[in-house]
C-alpha positions, -999 to 999 in steps of 0.1 A, spaced: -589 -596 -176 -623 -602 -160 -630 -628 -133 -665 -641 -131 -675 -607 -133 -701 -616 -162 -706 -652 -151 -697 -677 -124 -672 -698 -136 -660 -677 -161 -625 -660 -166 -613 -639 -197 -585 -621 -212 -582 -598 -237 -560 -576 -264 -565 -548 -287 -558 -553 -323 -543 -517 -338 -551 -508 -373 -523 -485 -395 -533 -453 -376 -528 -472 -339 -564 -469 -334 -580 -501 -320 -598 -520 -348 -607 -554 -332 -600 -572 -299 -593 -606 -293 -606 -628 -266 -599 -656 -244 -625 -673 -226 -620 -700 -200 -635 -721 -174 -626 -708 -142 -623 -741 -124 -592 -746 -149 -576 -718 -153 -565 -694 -122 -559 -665 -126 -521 -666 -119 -520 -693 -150 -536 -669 -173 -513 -641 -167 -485 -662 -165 -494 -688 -192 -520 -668 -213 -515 -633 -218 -477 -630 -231 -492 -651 -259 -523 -637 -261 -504 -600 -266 -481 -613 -292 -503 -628 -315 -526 -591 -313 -493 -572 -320 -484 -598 -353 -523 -590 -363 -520 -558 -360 -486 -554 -382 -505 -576 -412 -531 -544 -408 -499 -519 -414 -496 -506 -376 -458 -502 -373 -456 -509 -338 
């Protein structure tokens, strides 16, 4: 998670993507306007979701979790 560290008025959240060995292959990323999203909404709202949908990519790649 970063908060406006790269830009005012930005906010982000991110998740590794594993391959078949459980070495990080990609990332995803969430980018959002700070102004509508808190931070307490993205870790509440965001994240959980964020996380799963990594962890389903990463078992299409083979990773077994």
């Amino acid at each position: 998670m970063q908060d406006e560290e790269l830009a005012y008025g930005l906010r982000s959240v991110a998740a590794p993507i594993r391959g078949e060995s459980g070495t990080v292959v990609a990332g995803a990323n969430l980018a959002l306007r700070s102004r509508d999203w808190p931070v307490q909404r993205i870790v509440r709202e965001l994240t959980p979701a964020l996380r799963q949908t990594c962890a389903r990519i990463s078992v299409l790649l083979g990773y077994p979790g």
